[in-house]
C-alpha positions as semicolon CSV with decimal commas, in nm:
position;residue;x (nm);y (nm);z (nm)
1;X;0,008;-1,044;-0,315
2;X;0,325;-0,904;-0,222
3;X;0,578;-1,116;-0,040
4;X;0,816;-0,934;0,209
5;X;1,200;-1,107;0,183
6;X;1,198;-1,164;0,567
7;X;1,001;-1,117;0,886
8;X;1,252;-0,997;1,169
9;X;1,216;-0,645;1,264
10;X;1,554;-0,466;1,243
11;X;1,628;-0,324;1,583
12;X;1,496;0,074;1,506
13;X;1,128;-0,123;1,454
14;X;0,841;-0,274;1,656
15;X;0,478;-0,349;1,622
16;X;0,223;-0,103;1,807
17;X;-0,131;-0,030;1,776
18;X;-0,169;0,345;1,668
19;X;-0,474;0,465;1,825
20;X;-0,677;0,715;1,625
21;X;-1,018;0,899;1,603
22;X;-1,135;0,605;1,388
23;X;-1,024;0,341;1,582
24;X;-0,711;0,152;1,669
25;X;-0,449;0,020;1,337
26;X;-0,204;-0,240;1,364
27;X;0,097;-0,093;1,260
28;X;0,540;-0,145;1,208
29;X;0,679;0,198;1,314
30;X;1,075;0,255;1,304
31;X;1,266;0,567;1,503
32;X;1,569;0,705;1,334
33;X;1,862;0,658;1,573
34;X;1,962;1,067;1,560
35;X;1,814;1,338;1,425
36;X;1,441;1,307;1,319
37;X;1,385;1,472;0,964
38;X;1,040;1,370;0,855
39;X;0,737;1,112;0,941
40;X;0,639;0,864;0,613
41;X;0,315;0,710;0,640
42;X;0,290;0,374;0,425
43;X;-0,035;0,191;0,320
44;X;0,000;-0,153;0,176
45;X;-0,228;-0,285;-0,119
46;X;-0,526;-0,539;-0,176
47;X;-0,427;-0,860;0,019
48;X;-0,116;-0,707;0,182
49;X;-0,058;-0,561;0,508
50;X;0,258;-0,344;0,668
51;X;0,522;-0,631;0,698
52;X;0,497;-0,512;0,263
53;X;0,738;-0,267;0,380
54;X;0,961;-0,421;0,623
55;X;1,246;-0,398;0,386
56;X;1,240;-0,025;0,381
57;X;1,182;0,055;0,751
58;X;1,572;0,034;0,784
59;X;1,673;0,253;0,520
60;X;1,411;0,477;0,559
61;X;1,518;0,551;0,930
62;X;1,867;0,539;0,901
63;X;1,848;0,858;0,689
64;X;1,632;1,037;0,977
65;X;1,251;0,965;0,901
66;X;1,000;0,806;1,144
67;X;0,841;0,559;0,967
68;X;0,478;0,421;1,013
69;X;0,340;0,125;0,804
70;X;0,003;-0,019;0,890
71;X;-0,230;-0,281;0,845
72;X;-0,516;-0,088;0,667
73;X;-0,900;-0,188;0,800
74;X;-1,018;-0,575;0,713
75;X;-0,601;-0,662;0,645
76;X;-0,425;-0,875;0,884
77;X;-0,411;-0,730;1,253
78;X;-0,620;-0,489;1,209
79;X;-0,966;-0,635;1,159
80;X;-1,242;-0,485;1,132
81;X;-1,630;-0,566;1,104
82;X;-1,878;-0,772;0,825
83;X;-2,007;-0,427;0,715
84;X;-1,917;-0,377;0,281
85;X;-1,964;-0,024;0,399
86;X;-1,651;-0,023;0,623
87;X;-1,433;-0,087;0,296
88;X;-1,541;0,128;0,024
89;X;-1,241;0,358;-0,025
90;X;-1,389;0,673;0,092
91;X;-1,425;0,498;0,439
92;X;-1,076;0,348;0,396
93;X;-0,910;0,722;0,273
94;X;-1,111;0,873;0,613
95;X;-0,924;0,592;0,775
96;X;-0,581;0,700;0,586
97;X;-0,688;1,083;0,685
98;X;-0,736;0,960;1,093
99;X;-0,388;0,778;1,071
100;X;-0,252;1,067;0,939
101;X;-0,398;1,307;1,189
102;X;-0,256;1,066;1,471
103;X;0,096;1,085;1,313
104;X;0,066;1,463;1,273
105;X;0,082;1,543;1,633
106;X;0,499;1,566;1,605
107;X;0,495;1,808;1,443
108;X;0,728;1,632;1,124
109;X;0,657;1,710;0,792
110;X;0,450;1,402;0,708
111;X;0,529;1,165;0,376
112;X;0,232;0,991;0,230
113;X;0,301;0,665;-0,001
114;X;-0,004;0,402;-0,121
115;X;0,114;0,064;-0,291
116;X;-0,143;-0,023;-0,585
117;X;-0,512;-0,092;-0,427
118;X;-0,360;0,152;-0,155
119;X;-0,238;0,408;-0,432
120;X;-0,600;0,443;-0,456
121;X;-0,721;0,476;-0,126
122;X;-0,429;0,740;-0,037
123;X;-0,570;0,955;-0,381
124;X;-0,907;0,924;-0,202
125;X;-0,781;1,054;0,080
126;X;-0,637;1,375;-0,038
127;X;-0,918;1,416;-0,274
128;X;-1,147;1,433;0,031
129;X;-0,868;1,655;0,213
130;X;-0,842;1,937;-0,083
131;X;-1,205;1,952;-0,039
132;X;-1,176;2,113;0,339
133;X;-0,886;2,270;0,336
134;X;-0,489;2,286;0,388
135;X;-0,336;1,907;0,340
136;X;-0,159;1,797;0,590
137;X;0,094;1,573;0,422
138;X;0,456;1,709;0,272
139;X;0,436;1,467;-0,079
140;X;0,271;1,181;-0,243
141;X;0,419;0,864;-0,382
142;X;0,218;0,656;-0,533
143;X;0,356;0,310;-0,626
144;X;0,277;0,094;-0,857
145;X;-0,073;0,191;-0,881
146;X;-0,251;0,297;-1,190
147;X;-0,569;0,532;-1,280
148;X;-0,881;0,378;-1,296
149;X;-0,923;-0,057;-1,301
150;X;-0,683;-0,298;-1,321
151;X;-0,559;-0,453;-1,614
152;X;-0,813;-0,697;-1,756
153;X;-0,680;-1,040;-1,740
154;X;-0,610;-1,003;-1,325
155;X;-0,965;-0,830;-1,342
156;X;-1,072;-1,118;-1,410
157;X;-0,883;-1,308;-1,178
158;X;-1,012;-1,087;-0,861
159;X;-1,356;-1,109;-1,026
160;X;-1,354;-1,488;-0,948
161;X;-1,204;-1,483;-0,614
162;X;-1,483;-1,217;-0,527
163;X;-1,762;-1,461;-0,649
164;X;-1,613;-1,779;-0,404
165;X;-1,591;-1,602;-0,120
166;X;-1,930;-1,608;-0,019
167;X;-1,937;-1,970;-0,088
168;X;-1,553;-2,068;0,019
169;X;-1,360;-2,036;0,350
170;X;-1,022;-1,852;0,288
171;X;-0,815;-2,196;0,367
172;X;-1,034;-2,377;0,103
173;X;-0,902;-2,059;-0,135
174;X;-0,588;-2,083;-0,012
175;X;-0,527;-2,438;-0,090
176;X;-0,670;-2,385;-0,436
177;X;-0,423;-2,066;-0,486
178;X;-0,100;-2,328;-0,348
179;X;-0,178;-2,552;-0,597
180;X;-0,229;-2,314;-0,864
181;X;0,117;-2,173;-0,739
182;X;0,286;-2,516;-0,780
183;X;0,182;-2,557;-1,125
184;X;0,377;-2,201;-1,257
185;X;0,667;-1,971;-1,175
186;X;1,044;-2,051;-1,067
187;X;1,073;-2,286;-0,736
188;X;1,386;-2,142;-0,656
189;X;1,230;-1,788;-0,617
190;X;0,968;-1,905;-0,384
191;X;1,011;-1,784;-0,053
192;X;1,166;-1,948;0,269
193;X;0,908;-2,157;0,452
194;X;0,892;-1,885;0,739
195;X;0,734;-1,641;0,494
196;X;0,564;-1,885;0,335
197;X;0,398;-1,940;0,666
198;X;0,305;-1,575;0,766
199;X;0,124;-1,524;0,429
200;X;-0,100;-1,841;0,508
201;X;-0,171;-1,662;0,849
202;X;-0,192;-1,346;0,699
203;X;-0,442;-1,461;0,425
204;X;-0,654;-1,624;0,687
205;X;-0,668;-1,320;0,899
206;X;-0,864;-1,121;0,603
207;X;-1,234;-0,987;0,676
208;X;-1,369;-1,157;0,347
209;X;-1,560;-0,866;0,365
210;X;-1,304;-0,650;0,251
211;X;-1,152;-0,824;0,037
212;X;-1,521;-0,872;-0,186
213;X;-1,597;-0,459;-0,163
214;X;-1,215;-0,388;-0,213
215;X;-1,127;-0,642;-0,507
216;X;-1,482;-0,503;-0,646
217;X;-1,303;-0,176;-0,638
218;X;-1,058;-0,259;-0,822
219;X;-1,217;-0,441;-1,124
220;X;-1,426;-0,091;-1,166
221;X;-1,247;0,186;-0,996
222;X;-1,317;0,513;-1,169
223;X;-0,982;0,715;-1,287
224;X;-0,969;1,017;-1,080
225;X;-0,577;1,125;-1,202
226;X;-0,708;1,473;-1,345
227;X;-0,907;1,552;-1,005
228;X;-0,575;1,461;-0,829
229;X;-0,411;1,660;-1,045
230;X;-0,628;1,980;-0,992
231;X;-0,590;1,917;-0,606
232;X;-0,218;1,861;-0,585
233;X;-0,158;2,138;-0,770
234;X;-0,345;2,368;-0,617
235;X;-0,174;2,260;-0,257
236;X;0,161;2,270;-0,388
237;X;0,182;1,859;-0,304
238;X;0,480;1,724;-0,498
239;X;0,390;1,397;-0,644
240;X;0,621;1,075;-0,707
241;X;0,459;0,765;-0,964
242;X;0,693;0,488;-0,866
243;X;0,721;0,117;-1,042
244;X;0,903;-0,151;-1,098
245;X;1,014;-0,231;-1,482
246;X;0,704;-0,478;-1,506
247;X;0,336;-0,515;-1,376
248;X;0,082;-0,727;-1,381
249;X;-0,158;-0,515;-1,230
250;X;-0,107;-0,195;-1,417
251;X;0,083;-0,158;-1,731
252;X;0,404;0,024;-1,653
253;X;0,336;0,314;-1,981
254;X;-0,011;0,324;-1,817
255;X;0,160;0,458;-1,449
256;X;0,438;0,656;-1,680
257;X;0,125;0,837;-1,869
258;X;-0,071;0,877;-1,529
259;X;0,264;1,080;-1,400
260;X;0,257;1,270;-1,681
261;X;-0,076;1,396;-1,607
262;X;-0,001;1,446;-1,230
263;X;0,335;1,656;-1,331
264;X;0,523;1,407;-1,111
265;X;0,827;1,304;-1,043
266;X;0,865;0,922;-1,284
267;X;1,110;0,660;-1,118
268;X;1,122;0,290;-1,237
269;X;1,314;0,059;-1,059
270;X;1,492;-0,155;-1,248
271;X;1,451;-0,590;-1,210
272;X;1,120;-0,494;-0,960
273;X;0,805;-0,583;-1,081
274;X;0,432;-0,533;-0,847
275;X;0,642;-0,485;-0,495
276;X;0,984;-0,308;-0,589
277;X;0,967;-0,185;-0,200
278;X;0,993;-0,587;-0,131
279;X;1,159;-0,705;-0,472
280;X;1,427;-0,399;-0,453
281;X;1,361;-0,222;-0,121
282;X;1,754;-0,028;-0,148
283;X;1,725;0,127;-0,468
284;X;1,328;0,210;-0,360
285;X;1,421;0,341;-0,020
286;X;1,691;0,548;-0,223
287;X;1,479;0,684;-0,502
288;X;1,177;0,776;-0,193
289;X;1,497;0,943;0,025
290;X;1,566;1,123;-0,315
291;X;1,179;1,270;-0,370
292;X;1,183;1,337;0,032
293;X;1,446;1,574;0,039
């Protein structure tokens, strides 16, 4: 899961509920100071939520764009109901379309960005958008995301959370996921207790729900890059493939080959790995300012 370096909203931010035609999302949104150049809509991944991209809401604003991150349907404070039908990721790309449609009414060009299982769920949602007519979005990034499944060894991994959560409460998982934690990586890069805190609570907060018919898209998600492809270019929507210099999700040649099939712009950032917009939000916020304008 990705693990945002703080929690304190820099003054430009707050939290909101962003009403739409599919219901209410929790959301981060941050208001440039001065002049307003663009709106950025930003979806977080599998087990994340919009406090992902609380590193970039600064940035992002301070060069003029309105930024929106939210909690996508079944993540955090959003919620949402014990229906697998709710999360498959046409439902979840109508919700990314409704979001969208909310934001729209400013009139701002509109910037659309999905982080990995989001990646996926933002392609869905243009896919289904090409299909009816004009898009309503400026550019896509998609960040480290990949075409089709994930890479087999964390397959496996979300396999096996899928098949305990019918049988396991999320603390029980949680305590077995702390301990596996303690036994690997570098305890000085483990974050403050504060953030160690809010991604309890955030875990907790999880339909289990979504997380089953999500991580079950993920282990078998279909690769739909060449139907992007088609789409984008036929709408004149600019494309960005964005990634840190490792992945454990998707092989970073695997993203670089899937840009290469989109015609997109190719930016790796350099000591990021899954979350560069948490790892190494400046140079991400500068290399998304860079595609935006």
């Amino acid at each position: 899961m990705s693990t945002p370096p703080f929690l304190t909203l820099p003054g430009c931010a707050r939290a909101l509920r962003l009403p739409t035609a599919r219901g209410e999302f929790a959301a981060l949104r941050a208001e440039p100071a001065g002049e307003v150049r663009g709106s950025a809509l930003l979806v977080p991944g599998f087990t994340g939520s919009k406090e992902d991209f609380i590193a970039l809401l600064e940035p992002l604003a301070a060069a003029g764009y309105r930024v929106t991150a939210v909690d996508q349907r079944g993540q955090y404070e959003t919620g949402g109901p014990d229906d697998p039908a709710a999360y498959a990721v046409d439902a979840l790309g109508a919700d990314v379309r409704a979001v969208s449609a909310a934001l729209a009414g400013d009139g701002l060009p509109l910037h659309l960005l999905g982080h990995s299982f989001g990646g996926q769920v933002v392609r869905e949602a243009v896919l289904a958008a090409a299909a009816e007519g004009p898009l309503p979005w400026r550019s896509l990034t998609l960040m480290s995301t990949g075409p089709g499944a994930i890479e087999p060894g964390e397959a496996e991994r979300t396999k096996l959370l899928i098949s305990v959560l019918p049988t396991m409460s999320l603390e029980e998982i949680w305590q077995v996921l702390q301990q596996m934690e303690e036994g690997s990586g570098d305890p000085a890069r483990r974050p403050v207790p504060e953030v160690t805190e809010f991604l309890h609570r955030r875990w907790l907060a999880n339909v289990p729900q979504a997380l089953i018919t999500t991580g079950g898209h993920l282990v078998a998600a279909p690769d739909r890059v060449d139907e992007l492809a088609a789409a984008a270019s036929a709408a004149g929507l600019p494309a960005l493939v964005l990634s840190g210099v490792r992945d454990y999700a998707w092989p970073v040649p695997e993203q670089t080959a899937m840009a290469g099939r989109l015609g997109a712009r190719r930016v790796v950032i350099d000591d990021a790995g899954h979350s560069p917009n948490a790892e190494q939000p400046a140079a991400t916020a500068k290399a998304l300012l860079d595609f935006w304008a």
